[in-house]
C-alpha positions as CSV (number, residue, x, y, z in Angstrom):
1,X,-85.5,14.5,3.7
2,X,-84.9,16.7,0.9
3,X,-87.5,16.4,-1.5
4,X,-85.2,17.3,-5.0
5,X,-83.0,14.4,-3.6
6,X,-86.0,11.4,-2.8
7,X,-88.3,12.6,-5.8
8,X,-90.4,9.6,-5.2
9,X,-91.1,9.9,-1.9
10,X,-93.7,7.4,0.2
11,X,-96.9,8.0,-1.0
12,X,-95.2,8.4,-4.6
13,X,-94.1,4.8,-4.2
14,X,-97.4,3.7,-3.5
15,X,-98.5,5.1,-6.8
16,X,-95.9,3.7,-8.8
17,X,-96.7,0.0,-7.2
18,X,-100.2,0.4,-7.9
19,X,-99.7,1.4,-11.2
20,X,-97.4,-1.7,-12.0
21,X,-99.9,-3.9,-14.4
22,X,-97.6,-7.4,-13.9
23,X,-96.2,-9.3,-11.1
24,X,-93.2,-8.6,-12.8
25,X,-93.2,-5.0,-12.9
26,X,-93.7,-4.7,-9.6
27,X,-91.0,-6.8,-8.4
28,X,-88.8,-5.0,-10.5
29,X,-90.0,-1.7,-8.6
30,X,-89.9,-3.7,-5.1
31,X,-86.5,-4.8,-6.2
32,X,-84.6,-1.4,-6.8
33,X,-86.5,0.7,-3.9
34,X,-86.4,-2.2,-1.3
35,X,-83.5,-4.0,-1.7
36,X,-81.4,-1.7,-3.6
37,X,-80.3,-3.1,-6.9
38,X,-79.6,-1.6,-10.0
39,X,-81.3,-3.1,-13.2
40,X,-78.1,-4.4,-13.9
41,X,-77.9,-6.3,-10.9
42,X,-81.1,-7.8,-11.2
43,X,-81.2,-9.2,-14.2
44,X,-78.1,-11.9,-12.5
45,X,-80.5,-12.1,-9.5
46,X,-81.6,-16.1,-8.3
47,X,-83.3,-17.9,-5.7
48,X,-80.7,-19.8,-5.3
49,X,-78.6,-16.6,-4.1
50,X,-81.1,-15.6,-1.4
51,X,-78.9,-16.7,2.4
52,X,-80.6,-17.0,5.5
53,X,-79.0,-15.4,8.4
54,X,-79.7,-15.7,12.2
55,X,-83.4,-15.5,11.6
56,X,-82.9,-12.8,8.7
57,X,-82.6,-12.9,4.7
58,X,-80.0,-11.7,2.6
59,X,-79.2,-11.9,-0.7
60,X,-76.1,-12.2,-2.7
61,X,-75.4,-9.6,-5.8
62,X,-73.4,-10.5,-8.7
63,X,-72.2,-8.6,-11.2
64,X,-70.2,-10.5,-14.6
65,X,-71.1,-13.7,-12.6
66,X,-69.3,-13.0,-9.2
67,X,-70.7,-12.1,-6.0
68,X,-69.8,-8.2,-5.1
69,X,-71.6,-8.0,-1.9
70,X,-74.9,-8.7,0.0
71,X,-77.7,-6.6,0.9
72,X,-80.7,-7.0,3.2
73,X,-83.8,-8.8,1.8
74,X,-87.1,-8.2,3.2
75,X,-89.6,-11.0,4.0
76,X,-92.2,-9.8,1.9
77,X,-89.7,-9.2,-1.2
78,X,-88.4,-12.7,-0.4
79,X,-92.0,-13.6,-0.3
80,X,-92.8,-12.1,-4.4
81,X,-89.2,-13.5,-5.6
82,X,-90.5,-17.1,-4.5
83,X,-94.6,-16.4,-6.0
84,X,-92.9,-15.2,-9.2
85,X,-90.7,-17.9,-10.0
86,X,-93.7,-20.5,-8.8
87,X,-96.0,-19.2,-11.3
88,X,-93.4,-18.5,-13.9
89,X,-92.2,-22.6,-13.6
90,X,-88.8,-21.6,-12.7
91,X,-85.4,-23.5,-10.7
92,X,-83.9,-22.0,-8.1
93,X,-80.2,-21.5,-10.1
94,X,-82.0,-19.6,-12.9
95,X,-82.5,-15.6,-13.3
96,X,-85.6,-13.9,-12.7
97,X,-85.5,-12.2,-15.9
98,X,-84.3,-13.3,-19.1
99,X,-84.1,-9.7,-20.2
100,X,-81.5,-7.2,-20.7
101,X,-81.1,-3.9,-18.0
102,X,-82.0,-1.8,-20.6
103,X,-86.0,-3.5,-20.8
104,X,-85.4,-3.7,-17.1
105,X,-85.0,0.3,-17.6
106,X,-87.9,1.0,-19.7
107,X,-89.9,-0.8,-17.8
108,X,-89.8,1.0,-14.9
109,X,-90.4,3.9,-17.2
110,X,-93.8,2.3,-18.5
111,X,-94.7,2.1,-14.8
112,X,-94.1,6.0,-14.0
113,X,-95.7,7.3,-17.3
114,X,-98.9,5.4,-16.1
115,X,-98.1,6.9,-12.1
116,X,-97.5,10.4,-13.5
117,X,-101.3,10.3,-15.1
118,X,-102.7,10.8,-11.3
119,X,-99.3,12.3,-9.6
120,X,-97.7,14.2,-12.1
121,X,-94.2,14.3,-10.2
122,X,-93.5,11.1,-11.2
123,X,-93.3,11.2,-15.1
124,X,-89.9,10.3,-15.9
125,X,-88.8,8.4,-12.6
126,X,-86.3,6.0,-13.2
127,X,-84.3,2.9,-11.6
128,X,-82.1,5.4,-10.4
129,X,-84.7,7.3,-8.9
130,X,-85.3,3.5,-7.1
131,X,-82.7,3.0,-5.6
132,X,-82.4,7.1,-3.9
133,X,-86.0,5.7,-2.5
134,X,-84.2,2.7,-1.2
135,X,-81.1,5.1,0.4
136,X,-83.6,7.6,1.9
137,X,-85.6,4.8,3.6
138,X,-82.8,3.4,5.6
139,X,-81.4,6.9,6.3
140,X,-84.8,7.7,7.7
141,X,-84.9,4.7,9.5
142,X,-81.6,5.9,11.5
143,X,-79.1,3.2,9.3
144,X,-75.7,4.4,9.4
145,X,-74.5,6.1,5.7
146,X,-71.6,3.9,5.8
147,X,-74.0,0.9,6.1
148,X,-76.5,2.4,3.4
149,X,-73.3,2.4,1.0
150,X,-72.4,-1.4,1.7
151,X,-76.3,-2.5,1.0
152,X,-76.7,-0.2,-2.2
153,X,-73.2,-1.0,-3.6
154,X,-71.9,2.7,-3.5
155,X,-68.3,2.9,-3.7
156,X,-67.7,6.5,-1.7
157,X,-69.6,7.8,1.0
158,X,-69.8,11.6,-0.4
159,X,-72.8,9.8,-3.0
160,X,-75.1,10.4,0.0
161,X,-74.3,13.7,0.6
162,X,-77.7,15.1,-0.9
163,X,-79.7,13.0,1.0
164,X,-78.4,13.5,4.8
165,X,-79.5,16.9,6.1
166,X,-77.0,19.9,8.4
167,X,-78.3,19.0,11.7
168,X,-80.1,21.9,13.4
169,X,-79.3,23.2,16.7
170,X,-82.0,21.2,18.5
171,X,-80.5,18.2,17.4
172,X,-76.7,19.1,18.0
173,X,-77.4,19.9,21.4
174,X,-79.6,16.5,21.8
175,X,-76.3,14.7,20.5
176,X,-73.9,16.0,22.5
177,X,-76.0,15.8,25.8
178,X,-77.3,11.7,24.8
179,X,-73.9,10.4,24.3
180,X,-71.8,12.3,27.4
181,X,-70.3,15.1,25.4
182,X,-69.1,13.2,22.1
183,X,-71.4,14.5,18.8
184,X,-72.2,10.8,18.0
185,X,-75.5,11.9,15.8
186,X,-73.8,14.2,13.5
187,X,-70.2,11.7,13.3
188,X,-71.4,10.6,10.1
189,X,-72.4,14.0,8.2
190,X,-68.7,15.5,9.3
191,X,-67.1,12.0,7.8
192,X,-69.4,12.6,5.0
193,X,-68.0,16.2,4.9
194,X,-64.2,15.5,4.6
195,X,-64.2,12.2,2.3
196,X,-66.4,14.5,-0.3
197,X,-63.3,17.1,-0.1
198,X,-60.2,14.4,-0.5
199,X,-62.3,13.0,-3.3
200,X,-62.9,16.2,-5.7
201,X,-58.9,17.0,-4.6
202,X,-58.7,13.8,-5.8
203,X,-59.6,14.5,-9.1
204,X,-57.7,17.2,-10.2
205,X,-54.2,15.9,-8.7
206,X,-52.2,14.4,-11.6
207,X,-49.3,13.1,-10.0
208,X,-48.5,10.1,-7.9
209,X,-46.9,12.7,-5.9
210,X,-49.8,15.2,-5.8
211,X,-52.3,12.6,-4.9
212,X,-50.3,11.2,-1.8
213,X,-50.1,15.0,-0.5
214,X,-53.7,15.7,-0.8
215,X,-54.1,12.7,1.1
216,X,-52.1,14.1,3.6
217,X,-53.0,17.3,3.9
218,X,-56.8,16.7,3.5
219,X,-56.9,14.1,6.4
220,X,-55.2,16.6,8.3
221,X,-57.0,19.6,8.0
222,X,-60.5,18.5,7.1
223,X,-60.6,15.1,8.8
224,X,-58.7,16.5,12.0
225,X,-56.4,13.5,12.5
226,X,-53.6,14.4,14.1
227,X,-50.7,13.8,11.6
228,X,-50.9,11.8,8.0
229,X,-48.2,10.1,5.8
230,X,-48.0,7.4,3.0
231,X,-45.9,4.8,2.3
232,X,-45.2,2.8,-0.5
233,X,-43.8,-0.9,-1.2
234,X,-40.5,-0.8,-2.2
235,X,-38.9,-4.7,-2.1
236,X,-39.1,-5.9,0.8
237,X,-40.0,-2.7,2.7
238,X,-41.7,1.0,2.8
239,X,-41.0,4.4,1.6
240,X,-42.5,7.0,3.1
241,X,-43.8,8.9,-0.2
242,X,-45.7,12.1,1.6
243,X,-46.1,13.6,5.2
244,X,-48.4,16.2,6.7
245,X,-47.4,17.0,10.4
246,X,-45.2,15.0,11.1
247,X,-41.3,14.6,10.1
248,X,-40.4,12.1,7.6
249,X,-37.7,10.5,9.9
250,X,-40.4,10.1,12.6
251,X,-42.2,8.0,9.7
252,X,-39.5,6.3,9.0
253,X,-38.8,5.5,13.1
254,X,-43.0,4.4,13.9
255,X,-41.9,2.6,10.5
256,X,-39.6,0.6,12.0
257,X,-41.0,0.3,15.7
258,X,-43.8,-1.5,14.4
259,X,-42.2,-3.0,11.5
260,X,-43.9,-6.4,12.0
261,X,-47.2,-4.5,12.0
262,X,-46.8,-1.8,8.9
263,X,-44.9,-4.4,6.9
264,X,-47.4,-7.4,7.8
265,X,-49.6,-8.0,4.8
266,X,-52.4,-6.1,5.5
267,X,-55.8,-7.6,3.2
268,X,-57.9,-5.3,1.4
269,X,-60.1,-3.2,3.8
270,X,-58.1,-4.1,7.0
271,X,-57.9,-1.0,9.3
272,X,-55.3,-1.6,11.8
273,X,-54.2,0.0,14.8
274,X,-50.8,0.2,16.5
275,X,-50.4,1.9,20.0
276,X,-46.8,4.4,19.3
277,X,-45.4,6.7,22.2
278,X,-46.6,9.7,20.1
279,X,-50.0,7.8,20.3
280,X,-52.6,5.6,18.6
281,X,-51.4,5.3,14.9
282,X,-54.1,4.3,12.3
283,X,-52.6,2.0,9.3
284,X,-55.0,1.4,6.6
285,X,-53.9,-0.6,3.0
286,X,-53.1,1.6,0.0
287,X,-54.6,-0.6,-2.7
288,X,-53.6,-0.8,-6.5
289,X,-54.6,-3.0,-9.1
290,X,-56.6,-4.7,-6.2
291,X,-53.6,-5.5,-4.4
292,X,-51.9,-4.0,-1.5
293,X,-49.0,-2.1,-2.8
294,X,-48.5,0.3,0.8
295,X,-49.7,2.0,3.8
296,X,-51.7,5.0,4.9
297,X,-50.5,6.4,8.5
298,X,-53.0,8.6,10.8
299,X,-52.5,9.7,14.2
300,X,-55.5,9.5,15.9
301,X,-56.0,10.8,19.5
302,X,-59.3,9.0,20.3
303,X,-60.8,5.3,18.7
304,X,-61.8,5.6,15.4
305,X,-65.7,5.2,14.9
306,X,-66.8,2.5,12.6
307,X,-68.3,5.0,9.9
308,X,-64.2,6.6,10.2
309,X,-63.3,2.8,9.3
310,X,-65.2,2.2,6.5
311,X,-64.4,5.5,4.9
312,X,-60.7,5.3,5.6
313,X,-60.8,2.0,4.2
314,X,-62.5,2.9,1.3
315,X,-60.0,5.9,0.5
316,X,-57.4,3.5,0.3
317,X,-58.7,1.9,-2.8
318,X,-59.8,5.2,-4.2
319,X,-56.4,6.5,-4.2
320,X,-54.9,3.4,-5.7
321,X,-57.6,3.8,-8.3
322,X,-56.4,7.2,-8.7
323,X,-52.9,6.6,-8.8
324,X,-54.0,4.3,-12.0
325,X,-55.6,6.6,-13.6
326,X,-52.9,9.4,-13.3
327,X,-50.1,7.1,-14.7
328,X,-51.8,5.4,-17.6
329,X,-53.2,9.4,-18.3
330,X,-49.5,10.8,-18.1
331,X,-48.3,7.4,-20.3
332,X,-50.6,8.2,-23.1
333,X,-51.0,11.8,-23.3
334,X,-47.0,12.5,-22.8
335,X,-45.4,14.1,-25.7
336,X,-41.8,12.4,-24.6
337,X,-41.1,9.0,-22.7
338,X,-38.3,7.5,-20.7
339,X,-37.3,4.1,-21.9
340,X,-35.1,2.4,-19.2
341,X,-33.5,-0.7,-19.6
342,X,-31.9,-2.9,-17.2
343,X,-29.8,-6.0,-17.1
344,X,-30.9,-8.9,-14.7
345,X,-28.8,-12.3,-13.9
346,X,-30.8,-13.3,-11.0
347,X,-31.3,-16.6,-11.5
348,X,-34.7,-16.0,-9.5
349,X,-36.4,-14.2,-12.4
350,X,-37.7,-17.3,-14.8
351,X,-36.2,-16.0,-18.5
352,X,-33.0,-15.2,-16.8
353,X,-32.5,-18.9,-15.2
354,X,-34.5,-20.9,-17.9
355,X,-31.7,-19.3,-20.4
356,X,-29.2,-20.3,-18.7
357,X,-29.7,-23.4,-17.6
358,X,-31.2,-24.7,-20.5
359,X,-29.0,-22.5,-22.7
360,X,-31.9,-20.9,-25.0
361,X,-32.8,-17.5,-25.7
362,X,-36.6,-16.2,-25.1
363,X,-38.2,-13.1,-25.9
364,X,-41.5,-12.0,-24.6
365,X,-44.4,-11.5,-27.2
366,X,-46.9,-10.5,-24.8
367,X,-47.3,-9.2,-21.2
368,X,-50.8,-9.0,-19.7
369,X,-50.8,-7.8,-15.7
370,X,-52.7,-9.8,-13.4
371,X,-54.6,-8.3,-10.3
372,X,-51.3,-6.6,-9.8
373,X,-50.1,-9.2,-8.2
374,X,-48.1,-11.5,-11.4
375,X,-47.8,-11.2,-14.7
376,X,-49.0,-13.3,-17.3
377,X,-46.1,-13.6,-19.6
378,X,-46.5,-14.9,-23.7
379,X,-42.4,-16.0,-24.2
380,X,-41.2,-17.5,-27.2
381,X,-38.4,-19.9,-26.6
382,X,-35.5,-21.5,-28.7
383,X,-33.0,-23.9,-28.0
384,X,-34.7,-26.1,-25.6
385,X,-37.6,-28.7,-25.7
386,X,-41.4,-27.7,-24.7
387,X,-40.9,-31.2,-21.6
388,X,-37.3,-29.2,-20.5
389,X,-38.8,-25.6,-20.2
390,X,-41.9,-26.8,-18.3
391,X,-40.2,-29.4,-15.7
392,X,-37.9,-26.1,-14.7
393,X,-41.0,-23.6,-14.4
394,X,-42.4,-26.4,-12.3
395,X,-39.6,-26.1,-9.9
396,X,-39.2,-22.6,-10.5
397,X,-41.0,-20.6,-6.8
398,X,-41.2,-17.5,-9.0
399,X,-43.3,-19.2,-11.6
400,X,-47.2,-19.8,-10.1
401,X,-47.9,-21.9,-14.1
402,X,-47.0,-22.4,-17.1
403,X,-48.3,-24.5,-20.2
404,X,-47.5,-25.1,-24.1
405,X,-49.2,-23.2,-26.2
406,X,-47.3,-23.4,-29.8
407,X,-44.6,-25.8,-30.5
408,X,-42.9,-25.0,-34.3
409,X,-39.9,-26.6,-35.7
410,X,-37.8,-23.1,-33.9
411,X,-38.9,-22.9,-31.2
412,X,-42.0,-23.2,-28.8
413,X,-44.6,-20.7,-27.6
414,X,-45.2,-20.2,-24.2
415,X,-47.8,-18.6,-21.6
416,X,-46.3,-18.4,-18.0
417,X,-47.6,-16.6,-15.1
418,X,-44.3,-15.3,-13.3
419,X,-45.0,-13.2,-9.4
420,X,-41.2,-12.3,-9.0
421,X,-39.7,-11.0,-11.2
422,X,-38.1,-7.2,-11.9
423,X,-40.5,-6.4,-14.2
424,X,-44.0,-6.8,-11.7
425,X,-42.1,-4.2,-10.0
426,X,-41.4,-2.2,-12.8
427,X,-45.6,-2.3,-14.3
428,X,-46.7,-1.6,-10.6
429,X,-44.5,2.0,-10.3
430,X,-46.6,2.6,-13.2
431,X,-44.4,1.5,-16.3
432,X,-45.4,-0.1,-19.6
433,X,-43.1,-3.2,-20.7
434,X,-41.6,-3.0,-24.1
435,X,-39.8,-6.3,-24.2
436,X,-37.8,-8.6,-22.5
437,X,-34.9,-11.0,-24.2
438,X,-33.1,-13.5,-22.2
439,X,-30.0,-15.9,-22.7
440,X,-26.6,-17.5,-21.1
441,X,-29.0,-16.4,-17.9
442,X,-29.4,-12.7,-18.2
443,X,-32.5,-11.0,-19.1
444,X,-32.7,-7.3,-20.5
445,X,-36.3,-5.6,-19.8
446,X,-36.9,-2.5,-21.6
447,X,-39.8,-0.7,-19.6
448,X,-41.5,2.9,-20.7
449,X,-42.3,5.4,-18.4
450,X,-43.9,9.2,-18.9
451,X,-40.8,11.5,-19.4
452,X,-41.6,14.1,-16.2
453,X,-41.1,11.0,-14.1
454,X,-39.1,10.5,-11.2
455,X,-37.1,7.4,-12.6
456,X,-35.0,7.3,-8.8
457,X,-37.5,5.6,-7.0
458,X,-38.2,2.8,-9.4
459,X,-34.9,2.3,-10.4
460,X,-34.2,1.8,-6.5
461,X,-37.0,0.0,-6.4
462,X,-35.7,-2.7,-8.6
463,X,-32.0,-2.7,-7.9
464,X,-32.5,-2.7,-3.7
465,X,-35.3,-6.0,-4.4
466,X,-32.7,-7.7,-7.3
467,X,-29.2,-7.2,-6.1
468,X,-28.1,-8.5,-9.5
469,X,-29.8,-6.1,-11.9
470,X,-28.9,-2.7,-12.5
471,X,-29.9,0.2,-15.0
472,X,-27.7,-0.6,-18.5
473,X,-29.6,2.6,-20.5
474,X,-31.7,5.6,-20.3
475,X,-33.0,7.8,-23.1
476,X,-35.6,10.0,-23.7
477,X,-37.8,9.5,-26.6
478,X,-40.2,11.5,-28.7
479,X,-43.4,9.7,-28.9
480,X,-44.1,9.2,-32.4
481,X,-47.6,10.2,-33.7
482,X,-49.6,7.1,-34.2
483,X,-53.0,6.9,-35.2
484,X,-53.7,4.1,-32.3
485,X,-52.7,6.3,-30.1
486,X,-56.2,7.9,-29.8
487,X,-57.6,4.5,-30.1
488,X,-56.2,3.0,-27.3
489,X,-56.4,6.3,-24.9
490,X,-60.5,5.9,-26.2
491,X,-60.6,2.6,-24.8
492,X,-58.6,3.3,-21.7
493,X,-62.0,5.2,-20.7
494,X,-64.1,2.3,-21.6
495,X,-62.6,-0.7,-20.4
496,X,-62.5,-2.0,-17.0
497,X,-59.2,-3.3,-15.5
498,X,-60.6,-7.2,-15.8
499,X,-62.1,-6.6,-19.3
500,X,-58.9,-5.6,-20.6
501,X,-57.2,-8.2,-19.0
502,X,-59.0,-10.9,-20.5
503,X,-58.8,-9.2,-24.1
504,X,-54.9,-8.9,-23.6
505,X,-54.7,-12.7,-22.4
506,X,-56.9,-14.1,-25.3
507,X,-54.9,-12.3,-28.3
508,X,-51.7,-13.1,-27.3
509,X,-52.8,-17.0,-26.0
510,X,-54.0,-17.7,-29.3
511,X,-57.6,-17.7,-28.4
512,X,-58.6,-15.6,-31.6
513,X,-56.4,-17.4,-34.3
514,X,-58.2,-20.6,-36.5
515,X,-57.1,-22.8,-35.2
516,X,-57.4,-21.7,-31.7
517,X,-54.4,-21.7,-29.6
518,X,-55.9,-21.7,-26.5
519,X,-59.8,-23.2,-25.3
520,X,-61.7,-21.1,-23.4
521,X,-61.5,-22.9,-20.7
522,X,-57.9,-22.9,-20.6
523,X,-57.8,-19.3,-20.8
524,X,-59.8,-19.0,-17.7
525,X,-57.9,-21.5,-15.6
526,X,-54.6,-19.5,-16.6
527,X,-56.7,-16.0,-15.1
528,X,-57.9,-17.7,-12.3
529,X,-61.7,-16.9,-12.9
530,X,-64.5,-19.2,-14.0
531,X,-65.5,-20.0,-17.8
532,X,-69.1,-18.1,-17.8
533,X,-66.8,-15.0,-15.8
534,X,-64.4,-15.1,-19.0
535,X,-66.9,-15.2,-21.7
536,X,-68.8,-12.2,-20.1
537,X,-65.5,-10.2,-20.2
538,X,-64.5,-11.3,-22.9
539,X,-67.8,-10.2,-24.8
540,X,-68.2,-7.1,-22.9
541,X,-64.6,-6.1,-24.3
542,X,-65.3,-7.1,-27.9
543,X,-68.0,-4.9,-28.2
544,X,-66.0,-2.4,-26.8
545,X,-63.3,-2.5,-29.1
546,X,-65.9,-2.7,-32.1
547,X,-67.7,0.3,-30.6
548,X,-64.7,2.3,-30.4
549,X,-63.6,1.5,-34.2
550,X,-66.8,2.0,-35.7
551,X,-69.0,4.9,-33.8
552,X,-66.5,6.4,-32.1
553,X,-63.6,7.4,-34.4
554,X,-63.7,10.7,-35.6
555,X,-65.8,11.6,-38.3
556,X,-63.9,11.7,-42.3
557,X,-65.3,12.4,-45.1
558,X,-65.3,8.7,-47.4
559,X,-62.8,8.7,-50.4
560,X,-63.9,7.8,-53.6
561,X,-63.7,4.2,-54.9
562,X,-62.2,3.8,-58.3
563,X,-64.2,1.7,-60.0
C-alpha cells in the first residue's frame, strides 16, 4: 500500500486510539477508519439505524435525514456505539452526538496533535485521513474497489486510484494461471483505469453532444467494448444521440429488435443485457435529474464482471450529472438566448383543458422541477371557482395534485404538480421556462434555451409527443446584463439539486410571506419528502443564499451616507 496514500497506516492507528482521552473520541476515530463515515455522517448516526443481517451487522447512513446507503459494522464498533449511549443515558432513535461535523473535525485533530507528540507523522491527520485508513484496510483485505466504494459512499471508482497498486509481473502471471487464462486479479485496476479517463474527458466536454461522444469513444477505446452508442428519450421512444463503431441505422435496428427491452423503464442502476445477432448488447440507464431520461448501448463479447456493472452503472448517472451541469453552465454564461414559443391545445396538458373547459385564463407564476420527473407548477387562475379548478385536476391523469393556496376576489392562486405536459419535456432537453398563459383551451409556453443550441431536436421532441402543439415563434435574444446574473450563476455552484428545489417551492408557495401561504408541512407533502427532510433543506439553502449576498459578492468600496 502506498504509504503517501494511507498516511496513517496500522501501527499509526494504534497511536491515534491510544491517544483518544474520551470514549467519545475514540468512537469517533473507530467510526471514520472502521466503518467508513465521514463526520458529517456521523453526527445523524443512531442505534436505532444499526440492522442485523444473516448473522452480520450493518448500519444505515443518512444524510439530510434519508438513508443513502449501508455499510458494514463491526461487532466490536457495534459493541462501543451500545457502551456509549448506556453510559451517556441515551434512546435508541437519538444521535450519538449532539455536535456539529466541524467539532466532529477538530476533534479528531486534538487526538492527532497528542499522537504526533510520540509518532510525528501523524500531526495534522484528519477525518479524511480516517476514512483512506478505512479504504486501504478492505483493499488489503482483498474487498473488491467497487464494493469499498458502496461501503465508503464514494460516488466514482477512479477515488481509489491512489490506493490500488500496478500489479507486478509475479502477480499477473499468478492471475492469469489461477483463473484459466482470464486476468481476474487485475479486472478491477484496468476498470479503475478507463472510468478515471471518461471522467476527466468528462470534465472538459461542454456539450450535450460532446459528452455523449466521449462516452462513446472512451468505452470503446479504453474500456475495449466492442461498439458504444447513446440514446435519448424522445416521447414515447429513443434517439440515438452518438455512436462509436457501429452505424447509426444499426442502432436504430437493435433499437427496435428489442424495443420492449431498450424502451422498458429501466430503474436507476439496472444493467441489462439483451442477446442481438451482432452479439451480447449491454443497456445501462442514462440518468438525469435522478430519473431515467435514456440508454447507454455496449457490445460486449464476453459477460460483464460485476466491478464492469457497478462502474457502468455508475457512469450513467455521472453523465446525466454532467449533461446538467453543461446546460445550466451554457444557460447562464451565454451572451445570446433562444426564446421558443409554442402553441398547445391538447386537452391533455392541465392549463390548456382547465381553460377551456372551465373557460378561465391562467398564467404560471412559478415553475419549480421535480426529480425530473413533474413539475410543480404556481398558476394563477381567473374566471372559475377554487371547488371547479380542483374537482377537474382531480380527474385530470396528467395532474399527480393540486391544492388552494390563495383565493382573492380575481382570481385564485394555485400550486399543481403536472407529469405531462410539453413543458417537462421542454426543462428536461435543458430549457428554462419563461411563462405559460392559457385560455379558450390553448396554452402558449415560452421556454429559453442557450443560443448555440440545436433547437431541432427539442422542438421534435415536443411536437412528435403533442400532436397538437407546434413552434408559433423563434428569436434570438441578447441577454441583458443583470446584476443577478452573477448571483444566481454563484449559487448554481453551491446549491444542490434538492436544496434548490425546496427554496424554489417555498417562495413561490407562500411559505415566506406573513401570513404564510403554505405550512411546512404542506410544503413537504406537495415535494414528496418528510417535514425534518424539508426543514434541513430548507435551512441549508437559506444560508446559502445569505452566504452568497453577504461574503461572497464582490468587494465595493461603501458610499458615503448623507447625513
Amino acid at each position: 500500500m502506498d504509504g503517501e496514500s494511507d498516511r496513517i497506516g496500522e501501527r499509526g492507528y494504534e497511536q491515534l486510539r491510544r491517544a483518544a482521552e474520551t470514549h467519545r473520541s475514540d468512537l469517533v476515530l473507530r467510526l471514520g477508519a472502521e466503518v467508513g463515515l465521514r463526520p458529517a455522517e456521523m453526527t445523524a448516526v443512531r442505534l436505532a439505524d444499526i440492522i442485523e443481517f444473516e448473522g452480520y451487522r450493518l448500519l444505515a447512513v443518512r444524510e439530510d435525514g434519508e438513508v443513502v446507503r449501508e455499510t458494514y459494522l463491526p461487532d466490536s464498533v457495534e459493541h462501543d456505539m451500545r457502551k456509549y449511549t448506556n453510559s451517556a443515558g441515551m434512546d435508541d432513535d437519538e444521535p450519538l452526538f449532539s455536535v456539529s461535523p466541524r467539532r466532529l473535525q477538530m476533534l479528531v485533530n486534538e487526538v492527532a496533535d497528542r499522537a504526533a507528540e510520540t509518532t510525528p507523522h501523524l500531526k495534522e491527520v484528519s477525518s479524511r485521513d480516517l476514512r483512506w485508513r478505512f479504504a486501504a484496510s478492505l483493499l488489503d483485505d482483498g474487498v473488491p474497489p467497487d464494493i469499498v466504494c458502496a461501503l465508503g459512499g464514494w460516488d466514482r471508482l477512479d477515488r481509489l486510484d491512489p490506493l490500488l497498486d500496478e500489479p507486478d509481473r509475479e502477480t499477473i502471471i499468478a492471475a492469469v494461471d489461477g483463473s484459466g487464462g482470464q486476468a481476474s486479479a487485475s479486472e478491477p485496476q484496468r476498470t479503475v483505469g478507463w472510468i478515471t479517463a471518461v471522467s476527466e474527458t468528462l470534465a472538459a466536454a461542454a456539450t450535450d453532444e460532446a459528452i455523449a461522444t466521449t462516452v462513446c469513444d472512451h468505452l470503446t477505446e479504453t474500456a475495449g467494448f466492442e461498439f458504444a452508442w447513446l440514446a435519448e428519450r424522445t416521447g414515447d421512444g429513443l434517439t440515438p444521440r452518438a455512436t462509436t463503431e457501429v452505424s447509426e441505422s444499426t442502432v436504430e435496428q437493435q433499437i427496435d429488435e428489442h424495443i420492449e427491452s431498450v424502451t422498458a423503464p429501466l430503474d436507476v442502476g439496472e444493467v441489462r443485457v439483451v442477446d442481438d445477432s451482432a452479439g451480447p448488447v449491454v443497456l445501462v440507464p442514462l440518468v438525469r435529474e435522478n430519473a431515467v431520461s435514456g440508454v447507454i448501448g455496449v457490445g460486449a463479447s464476453e459477460g460483464l464482471t460485476d466491478a464492469e456493472r457497478a462502474v457502468l452503472s455508475a457512469l450513467g448517472v455521472q453523465i446525466g450529472h454532467a449533461q446538467v451541469a453543461a446546460e445550466r453552465k451554457r444557460l447562464l454564461l451565454a451572451d445570446t438566448v433562444t426564446e421558443l414559443e409554442f402553441h398547445c391545445g391538447d386537452e391533455r396538458t392541465f392549463t390548456a383543458g382547465v381553460s377551456g373547459a372551465l373557460q378561465c385564463t391562467v398564467e404560471l407564476s412559478g415553475v419549480v422541477p421535480v426529480a425530473g420527473q413533474s413539475l410543480l407548477y404556481y398558476l394563477m387562475v381567473e374566471g372559475a371557482s377554487a371547488d371547479a379548478i380542483l374537482s377537474y385536476a382531480d380527474d385530470d391523469d396528467g395532474v399527480a395534485d393540486a391544492r388552494l393556496l390563495e383565493q382573492h376576489s380575481d382570481g385564485v392562486l394555485l400550486e399543481v404538480v403536472v407529469t405531462d405536459t410539453p413543458a417537462l419535456q421542454l426543462v428536461e432537453s435543458g430549457g428554462r421556462i419563461r411563462s405559460v398563459t392559457a385560455t379558450d383551451g390553448v396554452a402558449t409556453i415560452a421556454v429559453e434555451l442557450p443560443g448555440e443550441a440545436d433547437i431541432r431536436p427539442t422542438v421534435n421532441a415536443v411536437t412528435d409527443a403533442y400532436r397538437e402543439t407546434s413552434l408559433a415563434a423563434k428569436r434570438e435574444t441578447e441577454r441583458p446584463a443583470e446584476t443577478d446574473t452573477g448571483f444566481r450563476d454563484r449559487l448554481t455552484d453551491t446549491l444542490s439539486d434538492r436544496q434548490e428545489t425546496v427554496l424554489q417551492a417555498a417562495y413561490h408557495s407562500g411559505y415566506f410571506e406573513w401570513p404564510r401561504g403554505s405550512t411546512a408541512e404542506e410544503l413537504a407533502d406537495s415535494l414528496d419528502v418528510s417535514s425534518p427532510t424539508l426543514h434541513n433543506h430548507l435551512r441549508k439553502a437559506q444560508q446559502k443564499v445569505l452566504t452568497a449576498f453577504f461574503d461572497d459578492r464582490p468587494t465595493e468600496p461603501r458610499q458615503p451616507v448623507d447625513n
